[in-house]
ROMARZA-165744 format. One line per 5 residues: their letters; for each residue x, y, z of N, C-alpha, C, O. Coordinates in steps of 0.02 Angstrom, whole numbers, plus 32768, in hexadecimal, padded with zeros to 4 digits. Layout:
<nodes>
a = X,Y,Z,X,Y,Z,X,Y,Z,X,Y,Z  ...
</nodes>
This chain:
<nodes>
xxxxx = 4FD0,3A66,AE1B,5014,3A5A,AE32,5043,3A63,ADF7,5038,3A3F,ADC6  506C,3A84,ADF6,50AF,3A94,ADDE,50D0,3A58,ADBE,50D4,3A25,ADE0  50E2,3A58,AD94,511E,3A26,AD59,5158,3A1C,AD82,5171,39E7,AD92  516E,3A5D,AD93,51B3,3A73,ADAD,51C4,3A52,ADE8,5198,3A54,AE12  51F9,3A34,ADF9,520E,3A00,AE3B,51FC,39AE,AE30,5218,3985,AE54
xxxxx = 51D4,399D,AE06,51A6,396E,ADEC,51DC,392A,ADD0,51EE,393A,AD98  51ED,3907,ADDB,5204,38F1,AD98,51ED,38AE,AD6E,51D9,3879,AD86  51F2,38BB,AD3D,51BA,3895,ACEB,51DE,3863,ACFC,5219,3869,AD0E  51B6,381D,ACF7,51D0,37D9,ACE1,51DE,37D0,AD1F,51DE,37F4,AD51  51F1,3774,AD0C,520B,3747,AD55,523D,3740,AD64,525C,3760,AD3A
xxxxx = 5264,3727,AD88,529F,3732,ADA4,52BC,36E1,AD98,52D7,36BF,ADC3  52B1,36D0,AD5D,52DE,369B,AD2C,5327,36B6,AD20,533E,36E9,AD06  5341,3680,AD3D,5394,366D,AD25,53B9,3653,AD0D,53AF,3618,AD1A  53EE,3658,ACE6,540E,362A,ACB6,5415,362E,AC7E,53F9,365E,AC64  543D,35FA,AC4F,5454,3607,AC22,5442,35D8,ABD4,545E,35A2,ABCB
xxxxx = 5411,35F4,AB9F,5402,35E1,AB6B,542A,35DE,AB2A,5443,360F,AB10  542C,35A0,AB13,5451,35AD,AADB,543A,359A,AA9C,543D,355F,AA89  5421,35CD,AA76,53F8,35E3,AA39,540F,35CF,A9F8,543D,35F1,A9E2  53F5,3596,A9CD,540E,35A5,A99B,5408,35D4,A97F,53CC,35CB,A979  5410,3601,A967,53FF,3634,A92A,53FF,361D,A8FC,5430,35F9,A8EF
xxxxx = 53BF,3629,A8C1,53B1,362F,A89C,53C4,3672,A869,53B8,36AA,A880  53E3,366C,A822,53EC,36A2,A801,539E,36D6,A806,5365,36C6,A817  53B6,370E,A7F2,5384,373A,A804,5371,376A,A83F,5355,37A1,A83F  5387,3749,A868,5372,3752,A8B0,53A4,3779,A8D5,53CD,3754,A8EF  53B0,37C4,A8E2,53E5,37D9,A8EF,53F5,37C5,A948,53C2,37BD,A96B
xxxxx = 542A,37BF,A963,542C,37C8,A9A0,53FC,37E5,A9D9,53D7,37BE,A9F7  53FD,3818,A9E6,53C0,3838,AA03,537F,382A,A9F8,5351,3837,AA1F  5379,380A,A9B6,5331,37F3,A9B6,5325,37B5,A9E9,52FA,37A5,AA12  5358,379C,A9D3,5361,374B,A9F4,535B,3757,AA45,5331,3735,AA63  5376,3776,AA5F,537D,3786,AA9C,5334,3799,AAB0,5314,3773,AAD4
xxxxx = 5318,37D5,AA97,52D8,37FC,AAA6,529C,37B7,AAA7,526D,37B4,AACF  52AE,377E,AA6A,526F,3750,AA6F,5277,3719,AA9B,524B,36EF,AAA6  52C1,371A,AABC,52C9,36CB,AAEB,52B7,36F7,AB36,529A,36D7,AB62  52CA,3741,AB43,52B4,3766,AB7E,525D,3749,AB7F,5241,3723,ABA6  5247,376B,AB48,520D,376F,AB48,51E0,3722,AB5A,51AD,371B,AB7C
xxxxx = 5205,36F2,AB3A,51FD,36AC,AB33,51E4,3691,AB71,51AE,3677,AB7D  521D,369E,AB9D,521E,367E,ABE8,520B,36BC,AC16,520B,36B8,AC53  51FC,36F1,ABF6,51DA,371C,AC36,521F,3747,AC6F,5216,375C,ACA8  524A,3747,AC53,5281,3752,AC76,5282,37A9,AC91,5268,37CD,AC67  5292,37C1,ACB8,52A8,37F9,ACD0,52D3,380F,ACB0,52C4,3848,AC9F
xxxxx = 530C,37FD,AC99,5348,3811,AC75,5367,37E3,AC53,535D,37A7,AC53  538B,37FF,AC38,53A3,37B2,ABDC,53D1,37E0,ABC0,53C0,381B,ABBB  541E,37C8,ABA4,545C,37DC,AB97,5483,379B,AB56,5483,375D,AB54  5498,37C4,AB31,54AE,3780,AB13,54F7,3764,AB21,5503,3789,AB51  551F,3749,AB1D,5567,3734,AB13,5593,3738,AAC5,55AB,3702,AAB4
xxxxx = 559B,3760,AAA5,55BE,3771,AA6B,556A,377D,AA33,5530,3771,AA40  5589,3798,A9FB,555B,37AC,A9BF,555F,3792,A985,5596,3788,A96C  5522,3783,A964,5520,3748,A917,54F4,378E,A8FA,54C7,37B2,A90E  5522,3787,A8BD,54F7,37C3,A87F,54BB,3798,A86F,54BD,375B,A868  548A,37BB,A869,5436,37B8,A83F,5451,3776,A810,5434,3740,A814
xxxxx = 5480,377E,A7EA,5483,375E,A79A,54AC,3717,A7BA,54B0,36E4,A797  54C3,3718,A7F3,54DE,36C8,A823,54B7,369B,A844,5493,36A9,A873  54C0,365F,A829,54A7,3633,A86D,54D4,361C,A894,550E,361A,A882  54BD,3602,A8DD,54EC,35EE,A905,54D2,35F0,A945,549C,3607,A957  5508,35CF,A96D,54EC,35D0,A9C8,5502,3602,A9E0,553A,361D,A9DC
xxxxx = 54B7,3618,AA09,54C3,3661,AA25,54BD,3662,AA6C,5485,3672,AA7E  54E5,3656,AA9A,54DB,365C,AAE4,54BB,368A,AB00,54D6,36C0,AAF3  5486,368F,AB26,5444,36BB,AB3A,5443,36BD,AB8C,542F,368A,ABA9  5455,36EE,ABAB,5466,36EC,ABEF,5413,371A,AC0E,53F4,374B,ABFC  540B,36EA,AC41,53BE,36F7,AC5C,53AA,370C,ACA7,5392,36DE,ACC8
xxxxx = 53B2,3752,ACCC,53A0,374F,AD06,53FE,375F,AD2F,5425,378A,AD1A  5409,373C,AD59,5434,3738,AD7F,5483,3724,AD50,54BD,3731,AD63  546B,36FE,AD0C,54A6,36E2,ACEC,54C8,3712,ACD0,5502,370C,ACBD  5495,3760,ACCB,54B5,3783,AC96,54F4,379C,ACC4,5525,37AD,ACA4  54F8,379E,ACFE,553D,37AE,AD09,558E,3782,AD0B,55C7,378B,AD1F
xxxxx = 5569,3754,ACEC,55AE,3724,ACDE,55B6,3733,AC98,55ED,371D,AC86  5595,3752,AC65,55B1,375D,AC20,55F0,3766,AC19,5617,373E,ABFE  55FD,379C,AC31,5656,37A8,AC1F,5683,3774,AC3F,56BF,377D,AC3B  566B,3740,AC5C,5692,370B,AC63,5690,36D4,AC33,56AA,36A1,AC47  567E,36D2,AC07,5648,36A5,ABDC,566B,36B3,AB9A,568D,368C,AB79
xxxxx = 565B,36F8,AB8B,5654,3712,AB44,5693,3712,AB2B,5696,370E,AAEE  56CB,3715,AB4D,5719,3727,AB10,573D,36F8,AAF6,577A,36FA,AAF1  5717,36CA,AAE3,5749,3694,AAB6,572C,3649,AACB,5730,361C,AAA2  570E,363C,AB0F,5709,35FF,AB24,56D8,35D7,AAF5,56A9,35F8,AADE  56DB,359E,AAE6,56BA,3580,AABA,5671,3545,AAEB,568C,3514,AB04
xxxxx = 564A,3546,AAF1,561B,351D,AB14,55F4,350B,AAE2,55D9,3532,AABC  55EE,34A6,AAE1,55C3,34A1,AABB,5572,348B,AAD0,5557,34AC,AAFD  5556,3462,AAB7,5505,3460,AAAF,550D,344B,AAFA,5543,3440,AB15  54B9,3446,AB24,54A1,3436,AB57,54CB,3421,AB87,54CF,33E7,AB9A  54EE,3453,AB9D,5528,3465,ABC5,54F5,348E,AC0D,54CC,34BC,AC09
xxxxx = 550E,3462,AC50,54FE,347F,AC8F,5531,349E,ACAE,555B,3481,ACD0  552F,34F2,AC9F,555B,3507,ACC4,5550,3523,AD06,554C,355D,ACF0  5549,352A,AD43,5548,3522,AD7B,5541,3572,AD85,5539,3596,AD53  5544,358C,ADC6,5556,35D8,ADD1,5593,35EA,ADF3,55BA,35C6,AE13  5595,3639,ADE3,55DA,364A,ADEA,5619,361B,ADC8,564D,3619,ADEA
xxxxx = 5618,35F6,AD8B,565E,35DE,AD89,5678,3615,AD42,565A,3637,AD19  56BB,3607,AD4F,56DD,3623,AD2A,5704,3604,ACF6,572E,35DA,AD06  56F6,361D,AC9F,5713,35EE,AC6D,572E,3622,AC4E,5716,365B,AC4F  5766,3610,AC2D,5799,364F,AC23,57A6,363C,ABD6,57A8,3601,ABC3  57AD,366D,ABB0,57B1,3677,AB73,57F4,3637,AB55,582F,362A,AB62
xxxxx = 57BF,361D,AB27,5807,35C8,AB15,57E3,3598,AB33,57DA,3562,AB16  57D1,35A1,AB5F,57AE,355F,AB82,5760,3534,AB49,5732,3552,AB2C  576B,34F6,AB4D,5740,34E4,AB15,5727,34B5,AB42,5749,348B,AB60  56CF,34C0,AB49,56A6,3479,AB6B,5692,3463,AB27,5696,3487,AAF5  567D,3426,AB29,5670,33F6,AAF9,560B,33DF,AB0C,55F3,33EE,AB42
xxxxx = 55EF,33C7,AAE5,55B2,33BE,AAF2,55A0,338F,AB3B,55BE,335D,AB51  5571,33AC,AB4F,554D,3382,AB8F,5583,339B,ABC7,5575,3380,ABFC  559B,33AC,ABCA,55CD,33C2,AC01,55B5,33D8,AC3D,5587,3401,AC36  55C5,33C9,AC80,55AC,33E0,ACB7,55D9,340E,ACDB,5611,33FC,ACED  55C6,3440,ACE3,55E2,3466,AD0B,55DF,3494,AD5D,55D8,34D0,AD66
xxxxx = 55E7,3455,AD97,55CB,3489,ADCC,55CA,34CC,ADD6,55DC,34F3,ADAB  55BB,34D8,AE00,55C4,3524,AE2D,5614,3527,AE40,563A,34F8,AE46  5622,3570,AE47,5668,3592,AE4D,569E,354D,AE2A,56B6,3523,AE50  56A8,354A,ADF0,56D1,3517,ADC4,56F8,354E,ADA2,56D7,357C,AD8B  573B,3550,AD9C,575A,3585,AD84,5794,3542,AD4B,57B5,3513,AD60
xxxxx = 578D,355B,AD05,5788,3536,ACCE,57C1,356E,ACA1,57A5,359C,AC83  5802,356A,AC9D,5828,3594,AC7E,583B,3573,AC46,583D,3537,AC38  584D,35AD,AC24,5875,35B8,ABC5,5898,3565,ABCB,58B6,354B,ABFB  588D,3551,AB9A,58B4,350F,AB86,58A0,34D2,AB97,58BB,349E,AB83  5871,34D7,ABBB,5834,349F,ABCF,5805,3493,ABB3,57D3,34B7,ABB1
xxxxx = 580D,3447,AB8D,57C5,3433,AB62,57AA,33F0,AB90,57CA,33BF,ABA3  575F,3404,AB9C,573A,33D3,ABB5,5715,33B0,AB8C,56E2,33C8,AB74  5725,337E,AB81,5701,3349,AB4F,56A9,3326,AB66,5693,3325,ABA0  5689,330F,AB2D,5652,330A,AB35,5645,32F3,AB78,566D,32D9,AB9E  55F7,3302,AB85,55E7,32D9,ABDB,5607,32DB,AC0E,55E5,32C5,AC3D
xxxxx = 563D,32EE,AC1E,5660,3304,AC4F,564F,3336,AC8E,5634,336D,AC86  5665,3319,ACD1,563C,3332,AD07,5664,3355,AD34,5685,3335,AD5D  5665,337F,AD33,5687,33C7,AD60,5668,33D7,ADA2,5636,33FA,ADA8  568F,33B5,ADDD,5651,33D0,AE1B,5674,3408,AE42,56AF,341A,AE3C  5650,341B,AE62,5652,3468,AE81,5691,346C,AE8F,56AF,3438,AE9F
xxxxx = 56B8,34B6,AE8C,56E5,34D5,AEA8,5735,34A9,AE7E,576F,34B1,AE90  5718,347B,AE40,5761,346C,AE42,5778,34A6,AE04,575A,34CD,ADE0  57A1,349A,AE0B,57F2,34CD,ADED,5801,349B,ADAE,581E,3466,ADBB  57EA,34AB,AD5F,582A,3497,AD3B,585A,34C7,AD1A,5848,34F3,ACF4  5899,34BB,AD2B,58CC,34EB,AD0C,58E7,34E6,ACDB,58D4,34B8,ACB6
xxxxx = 591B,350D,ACC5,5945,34E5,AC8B,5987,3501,ACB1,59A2,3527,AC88  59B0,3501,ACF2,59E4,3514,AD04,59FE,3509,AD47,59FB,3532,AD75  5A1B,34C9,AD4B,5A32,34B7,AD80,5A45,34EE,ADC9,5A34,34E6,AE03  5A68,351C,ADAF,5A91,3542,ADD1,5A84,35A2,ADB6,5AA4,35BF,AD8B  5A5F,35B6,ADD3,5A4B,35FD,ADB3,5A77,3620,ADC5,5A8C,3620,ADFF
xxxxx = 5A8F,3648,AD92,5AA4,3695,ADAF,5A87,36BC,AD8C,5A66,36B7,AD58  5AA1,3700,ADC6,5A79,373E,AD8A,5AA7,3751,AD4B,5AE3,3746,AD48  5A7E,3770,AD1A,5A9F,377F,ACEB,5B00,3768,ACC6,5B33,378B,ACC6  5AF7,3735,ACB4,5B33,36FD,ACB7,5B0D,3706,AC4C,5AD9,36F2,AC33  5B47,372B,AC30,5B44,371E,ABEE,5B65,36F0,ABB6,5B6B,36FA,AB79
xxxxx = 5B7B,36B7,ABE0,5B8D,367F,ABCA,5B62,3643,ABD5,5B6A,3607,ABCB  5B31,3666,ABEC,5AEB,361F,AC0B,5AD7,3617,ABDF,5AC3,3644,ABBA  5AD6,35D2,ABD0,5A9A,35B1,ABAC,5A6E,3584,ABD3,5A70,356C,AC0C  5A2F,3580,AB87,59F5,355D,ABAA,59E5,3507,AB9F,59DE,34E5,AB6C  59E3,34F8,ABE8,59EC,34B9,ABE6,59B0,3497,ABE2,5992,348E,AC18
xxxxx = 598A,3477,AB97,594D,3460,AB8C,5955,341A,ABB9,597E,33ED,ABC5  58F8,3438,ABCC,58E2,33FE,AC0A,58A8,33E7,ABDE,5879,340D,ABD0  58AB,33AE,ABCB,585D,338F,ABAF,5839,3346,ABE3,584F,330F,ABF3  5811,335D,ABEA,57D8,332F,AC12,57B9,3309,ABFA,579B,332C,ABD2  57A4,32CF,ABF0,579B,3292,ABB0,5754,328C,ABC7,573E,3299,ABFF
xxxxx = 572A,326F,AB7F,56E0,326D,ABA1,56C3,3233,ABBA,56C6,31F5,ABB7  569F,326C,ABDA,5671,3235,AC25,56A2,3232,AC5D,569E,31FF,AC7F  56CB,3259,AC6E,570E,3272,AC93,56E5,3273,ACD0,56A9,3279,ACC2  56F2,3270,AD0D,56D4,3271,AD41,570C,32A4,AD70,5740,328C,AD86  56FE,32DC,AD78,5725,3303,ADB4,56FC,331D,ADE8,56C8,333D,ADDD
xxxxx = 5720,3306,AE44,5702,330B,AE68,56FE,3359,AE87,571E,3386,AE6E  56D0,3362,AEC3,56CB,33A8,AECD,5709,33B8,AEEE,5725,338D,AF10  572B,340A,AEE2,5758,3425,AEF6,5799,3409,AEDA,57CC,341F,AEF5  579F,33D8,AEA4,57CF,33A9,AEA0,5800,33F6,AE76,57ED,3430,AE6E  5846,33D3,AE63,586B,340C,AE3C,5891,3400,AE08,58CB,33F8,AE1C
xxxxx = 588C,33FA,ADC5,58C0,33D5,AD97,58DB,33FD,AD5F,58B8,3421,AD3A  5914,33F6,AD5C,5933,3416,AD35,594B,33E7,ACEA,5969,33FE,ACB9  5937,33B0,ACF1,595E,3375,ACC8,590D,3356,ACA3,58D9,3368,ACBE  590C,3339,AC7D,58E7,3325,AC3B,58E1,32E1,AC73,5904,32C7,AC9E  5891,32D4,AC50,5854,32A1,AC81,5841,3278,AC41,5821,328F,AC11
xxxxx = 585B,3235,AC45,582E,320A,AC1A,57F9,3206,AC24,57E3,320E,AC5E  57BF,31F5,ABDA,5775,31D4,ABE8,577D,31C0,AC18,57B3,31BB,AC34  5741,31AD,AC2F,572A,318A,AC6E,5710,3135,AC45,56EC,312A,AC14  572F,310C,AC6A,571A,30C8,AC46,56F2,30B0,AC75,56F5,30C5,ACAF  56B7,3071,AC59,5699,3064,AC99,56C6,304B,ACC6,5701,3049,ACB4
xxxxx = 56B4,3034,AD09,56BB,3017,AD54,56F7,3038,AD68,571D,3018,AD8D  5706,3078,AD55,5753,308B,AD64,5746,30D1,AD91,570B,30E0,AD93  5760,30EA,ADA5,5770,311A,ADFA,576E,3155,ADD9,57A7,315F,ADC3  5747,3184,ADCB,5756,31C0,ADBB,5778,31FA,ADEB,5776,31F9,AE29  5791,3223,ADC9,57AC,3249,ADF9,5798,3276,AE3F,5774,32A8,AE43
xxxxx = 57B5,3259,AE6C,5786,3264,AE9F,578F,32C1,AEC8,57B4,32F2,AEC5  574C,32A8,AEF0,575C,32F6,AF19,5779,330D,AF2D,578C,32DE,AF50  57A0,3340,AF41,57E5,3368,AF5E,5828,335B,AF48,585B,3366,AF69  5826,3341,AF0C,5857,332C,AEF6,5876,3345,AECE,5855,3367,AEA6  58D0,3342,AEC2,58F2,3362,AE93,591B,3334,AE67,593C,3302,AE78
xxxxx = 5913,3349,AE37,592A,3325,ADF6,5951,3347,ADDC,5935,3378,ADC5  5997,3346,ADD2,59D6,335A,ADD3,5A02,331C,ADA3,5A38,331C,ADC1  5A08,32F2,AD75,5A09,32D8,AD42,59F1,328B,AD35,59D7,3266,AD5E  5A00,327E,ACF2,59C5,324A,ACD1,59CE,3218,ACFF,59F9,3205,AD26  5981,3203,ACE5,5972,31A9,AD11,594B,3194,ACE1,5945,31B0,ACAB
xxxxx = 592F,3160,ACF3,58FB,3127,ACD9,58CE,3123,AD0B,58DA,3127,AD47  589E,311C,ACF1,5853,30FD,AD17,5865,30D2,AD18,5878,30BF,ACE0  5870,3097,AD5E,585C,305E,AD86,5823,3052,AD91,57FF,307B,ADAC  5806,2FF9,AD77,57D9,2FDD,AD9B,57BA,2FF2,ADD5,57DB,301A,ADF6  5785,2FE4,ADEA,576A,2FFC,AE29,577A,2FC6,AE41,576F,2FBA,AE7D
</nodes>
């Protein structure tokens, strides 16, 4: 039987994030974490020279087509769950442990602080009121405080304190349109 139509490896998905070690050029890194987990296909998210160390985002299977959503500027840190299909846009900074559901669309000027929980389909923006191409817009930073609790589909445009204990995190379907305080439960 024929090679051809075939395809090598398992059908693992998702997204690794590598320290690199100096020495180790990109493509190598990639070729040994493919190889690692047995993957069908493996892509990286930006490039570290041989003579750099650093975190190298390693896209595995189905993830590699979210790279170019990933790769132009957004900052994600350590053991970060990012979900599928969401979208993080160049400026956008997750912070460690961060959760991120499925379809979560995470724009320029949004920092999510440690532990913080993102459930499906919500929207953070940085712009109350969009228009197109308006060259007097500025960007209105939204920061999410850690251990932040946002519910699914919720929508905020406005900055989220920590989450303190016994207090109401932000709930599902909800829009957040300017500052508050966490209340007691």
């Amino acid at each position: 039987m024929s090679r051809r139509g075939r395809k090598r490896g398992r059908p693992v998905s998702g997204w690794v994030v590598l320290d690199k070690p100096v020495g180790m050029g990109s493509t190598e890194a990639v070729s040994k974490t493919k190889w690692l987990f047995q993957a069908e296909k493996a892509g990286h998210a930006g490039t570290l020279d041989p003579l750099a160390s650093g975190m190298l985002p390693i896209a595995l299977g189905e993830a590699t087509k979210t790279v170019p959503y990933v790769m132009d500027g957004a900052k994600v840190g350590r053991d970060c769950n990012i979900g599928e299909h969401c979208f993080i846009e160049k400026g956008a900074v997750l912070g460690d442990n961060v959760t991120v559901k499925n379809h979560v669309a995470v724009w320029a000027g949004v920092t999510i602080d440690e532990g913080a929980f993102i459930g499906p389909n919500a929207c953070l923006t940085n712009d109350m009121r969009p228009r197109s191409r308006q060259p007097d817009w500025t960007l209105s930073p939204t920061r999410i405080g850690r251990g932040a609790t946002i519910g699914a589909n919720a929508t905020s445009w406005k900055s989220i304190p920590a989450e303190k204990e016994d207090c109401m995190p932000f709930g599902p379907g909800g829009s957040l349109t300017s500052e508050f305080e966490l209340l007691p439960v």
